[in-house]
N, C-alpha and C positions, 0 to 999 in steps of 0.2 A: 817544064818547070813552072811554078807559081810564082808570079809575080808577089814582091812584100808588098803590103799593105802601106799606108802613107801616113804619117803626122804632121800634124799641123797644131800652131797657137790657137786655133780656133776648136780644135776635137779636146786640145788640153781645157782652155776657158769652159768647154760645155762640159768635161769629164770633172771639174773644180763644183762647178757649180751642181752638179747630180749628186756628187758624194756628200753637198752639205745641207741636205733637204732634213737633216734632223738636227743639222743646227739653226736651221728657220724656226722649228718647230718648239724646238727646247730652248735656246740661247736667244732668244727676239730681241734682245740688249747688245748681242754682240754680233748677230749677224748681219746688218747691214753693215758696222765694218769688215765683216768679212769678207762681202759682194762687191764693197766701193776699193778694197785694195785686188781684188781680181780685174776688179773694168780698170784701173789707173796701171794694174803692172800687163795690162793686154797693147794697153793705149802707149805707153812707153817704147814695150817690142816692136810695136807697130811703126813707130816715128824711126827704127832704127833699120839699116840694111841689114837682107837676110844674107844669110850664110847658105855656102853652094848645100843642097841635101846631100846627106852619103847614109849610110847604112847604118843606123843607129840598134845601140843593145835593148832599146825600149824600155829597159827596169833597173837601169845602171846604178845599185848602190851597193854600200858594205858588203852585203849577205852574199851578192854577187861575184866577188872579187875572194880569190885565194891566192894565199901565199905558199908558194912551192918553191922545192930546191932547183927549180928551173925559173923562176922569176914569179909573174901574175897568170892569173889563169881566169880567164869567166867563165862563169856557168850561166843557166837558167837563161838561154838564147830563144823561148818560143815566143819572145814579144818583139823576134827584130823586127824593123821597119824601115822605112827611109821618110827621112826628113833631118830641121834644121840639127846641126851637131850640139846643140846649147842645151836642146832639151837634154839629151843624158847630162851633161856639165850639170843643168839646171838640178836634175834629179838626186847626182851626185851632191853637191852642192846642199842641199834641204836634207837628205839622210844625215852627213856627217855633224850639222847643225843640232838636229834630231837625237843622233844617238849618242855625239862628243861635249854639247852642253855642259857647261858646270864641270869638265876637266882643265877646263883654263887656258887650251891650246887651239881651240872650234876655229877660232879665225885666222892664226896664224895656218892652220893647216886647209884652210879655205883657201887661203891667198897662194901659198904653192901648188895647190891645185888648181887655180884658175891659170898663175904664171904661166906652166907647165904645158897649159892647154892653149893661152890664147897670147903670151908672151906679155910680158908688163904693159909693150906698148901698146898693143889691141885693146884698147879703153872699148870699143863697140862690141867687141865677142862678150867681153867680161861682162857690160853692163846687160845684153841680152840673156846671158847664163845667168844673173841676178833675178831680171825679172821672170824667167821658171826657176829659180830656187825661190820667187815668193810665192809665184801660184803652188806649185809643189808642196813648199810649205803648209800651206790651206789646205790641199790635199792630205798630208799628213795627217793635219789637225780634225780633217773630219772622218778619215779612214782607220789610222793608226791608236787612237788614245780611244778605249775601252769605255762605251757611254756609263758600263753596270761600277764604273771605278768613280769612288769618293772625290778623287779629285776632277775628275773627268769637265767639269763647268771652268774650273779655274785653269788647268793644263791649257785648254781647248782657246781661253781667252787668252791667253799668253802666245801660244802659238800665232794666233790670229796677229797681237802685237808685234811681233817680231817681226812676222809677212809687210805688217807695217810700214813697219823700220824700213825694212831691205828699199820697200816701194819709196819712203821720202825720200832717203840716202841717195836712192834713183833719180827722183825727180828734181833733187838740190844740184847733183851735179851736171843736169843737162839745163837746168837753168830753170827751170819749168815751176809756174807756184804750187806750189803744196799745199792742197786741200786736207783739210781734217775729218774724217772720217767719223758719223756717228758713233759712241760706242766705243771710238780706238782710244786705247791708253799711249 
């Protein structure tokens, strides 16, 4: 049998930072906030306990997840892996933001999926699952939004804003000052 391959905060920060080598290139306004909320929501996870590794679905979002008359079902399992469990939360977490936006409910249905996973009182799981839903996010924003689309500059800073957000929200509640990020709105 093959051993699964391993993740880490570290292959995610380098896999963030590879996908955004054409927003260095195109967005030079927005991309150093994109790089200063990578290195602050890396430095955050870092400052917090990890979580035991278990077997992670590696690409945990929506498209993944079917509804059958037997309950949930995943698919698309050739990215398992082992490592911490936050990165799928994390992954989850940045899709449903992604694709739930602007129906009104994104955070309410963030927060019972967090509940669900790390229970109201695990303040450490949740805030870890936060900082990969901001790098995730960044990921999004440099893989998912179409560079040949009209909106493509604006989406893509928006996104980045968000990552933002998620990163101060982070940094406010562990008490930590809050840098401002070139660039960030």
């Amino acid at each position: 049998m093959v051993p699964l391959p391993s993740a880490s905060l570290d292959t995610e920060v380098t896999a963030v930072g590879r996908a955004a080598q054409h927003i260095d290139a195109l967005l030079s306004d927005t991309a150093p906030a994109f790089h200063a909320t990578v290195g602050r929501a890396a430095d955050i996870a870092l400052g917090l306990p990890e979580e035991t590794p278990v077997v992670l679905h590696g690409d945990f979002k929506l498209d993944h997840v079917l509804l059958t008359a037997d309950g949930l079902t995943l698919i698309d399992l050739d990215r398992c892996r082992i490592g911490d469990p936050s990165l799928d939360i994390g992954k989850f977490l940045a899709d449903l933001r992604w694709r739930c936006e602007g129906h009104g409910h994104t955070l309410r249905m963030q927060q019972a999926f967090l509940d669900g996973y790390a229970g109201a009182a695990d303040a450490e799981a949740s805030r870890r699952a936060r900082c990969y839903e901001a790098l995730l996010l960044l990921k999004i924003a440099a893989r998912r939004v179409p560079v040949t689309s009209p909106s493509w500059a604006a989406c893509t800073e928006e996104l980045v804003s968000k990552a933002g957000a998620i990163v101060n929200d982070l940094d406010t509640a562990t008490g930590r000052n809050v840098p401002t990020a070139i660039g960030m709105k």
